[in-house]
C-alpha positions in Angstrom: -8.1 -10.9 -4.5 -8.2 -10.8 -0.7 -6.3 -8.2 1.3 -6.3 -7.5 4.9 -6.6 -5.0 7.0 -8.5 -3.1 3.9 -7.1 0.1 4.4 -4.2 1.2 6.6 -3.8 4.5 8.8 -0.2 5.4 10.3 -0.2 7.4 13.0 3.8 8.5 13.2 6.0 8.5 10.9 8.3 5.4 10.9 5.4 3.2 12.0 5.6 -0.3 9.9 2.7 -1.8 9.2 2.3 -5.2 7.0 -1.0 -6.4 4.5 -2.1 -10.2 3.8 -2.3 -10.7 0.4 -4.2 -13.6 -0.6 -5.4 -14.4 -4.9 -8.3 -15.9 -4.9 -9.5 -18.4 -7.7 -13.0 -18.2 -9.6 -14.6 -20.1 -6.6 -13.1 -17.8 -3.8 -10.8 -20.5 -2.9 -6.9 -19.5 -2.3 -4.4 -20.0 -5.7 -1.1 -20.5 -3.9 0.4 -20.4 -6.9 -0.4 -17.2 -8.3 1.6 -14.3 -8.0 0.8 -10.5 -7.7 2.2 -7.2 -8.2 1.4 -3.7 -7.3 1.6 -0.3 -8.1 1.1 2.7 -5.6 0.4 6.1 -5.9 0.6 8.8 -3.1 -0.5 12.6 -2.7 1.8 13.9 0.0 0.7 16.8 2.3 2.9 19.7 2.7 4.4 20.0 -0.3 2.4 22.7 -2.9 5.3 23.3 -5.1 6.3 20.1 -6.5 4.9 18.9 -10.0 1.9 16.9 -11.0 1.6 14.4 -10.4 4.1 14.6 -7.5 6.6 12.4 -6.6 8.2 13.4 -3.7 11.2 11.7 -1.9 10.7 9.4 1.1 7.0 9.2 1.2 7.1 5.4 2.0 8.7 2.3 1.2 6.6 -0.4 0.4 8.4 -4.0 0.4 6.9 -7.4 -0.9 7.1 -10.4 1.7 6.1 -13.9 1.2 2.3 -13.2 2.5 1.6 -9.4 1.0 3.0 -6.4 1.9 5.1 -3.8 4.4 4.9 -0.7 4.5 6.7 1.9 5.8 5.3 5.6 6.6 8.1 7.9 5.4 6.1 11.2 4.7 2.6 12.6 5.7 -0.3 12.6 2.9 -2.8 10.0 1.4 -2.1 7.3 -1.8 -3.4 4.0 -2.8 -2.1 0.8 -3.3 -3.5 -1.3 -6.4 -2.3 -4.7 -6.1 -2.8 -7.1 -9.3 -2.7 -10.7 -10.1 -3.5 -12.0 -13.9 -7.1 -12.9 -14.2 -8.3 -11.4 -11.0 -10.1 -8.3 -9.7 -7.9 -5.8 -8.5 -7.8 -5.1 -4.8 -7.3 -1.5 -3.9 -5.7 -0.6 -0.5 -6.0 3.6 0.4 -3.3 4.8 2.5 -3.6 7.4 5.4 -0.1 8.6 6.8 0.0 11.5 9.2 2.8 13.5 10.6 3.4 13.0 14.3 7.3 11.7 14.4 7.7 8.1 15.8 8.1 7.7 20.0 
């Protein structure tokens, strides 16, 4: 599993930002026929009171495209992103999203 950039920090919220996703075969060659999934998990700043593990309303949106990923920064805090493919390593993407409101 290839992904790129390997980590992602937003600046604003709002700020889009996409991530290449490419599955790689046993010889490090591209399978453009494989498909992958992800799961994502996110520690938001800000907000003591909610339960463990939090899941707190418009953190980010995170949309699958034809090459990888978009996301979104919707809420300040830190996660990952653990994208899969069957028979592959796992690839995972940490998340840094601050506060300043989008310009």
């Amino acid at each position: 599993m290839d992904i790129s950039p390997g980590s992602l920090t937003f600046e604003a919220l709002g700020d889009t930002k996409g991530v290449t996703v490419r599955v790689l075969d046993g010889n490090g060659d591209e399978d453009e026929d494989a498909t992958f999934s992800f799961t994502a998990v996110f520690s938001p700043c800000c907000f003591p009171d909610l339960p463990d593990p939090p899941t707190p309303p418009n953190t980010w949106d995170i949309t699958k495209t034809d090459d990888g990923l978009e996301i979104t920064a919707l809420g300040p805090g830190t996660g990952q992103i653990t994208i899969s493919s069957e028979g592959v390593e796992s690839a995972i993407l940490p998340v840094t999203i601050y506060m300043k409101p989008a310009h």
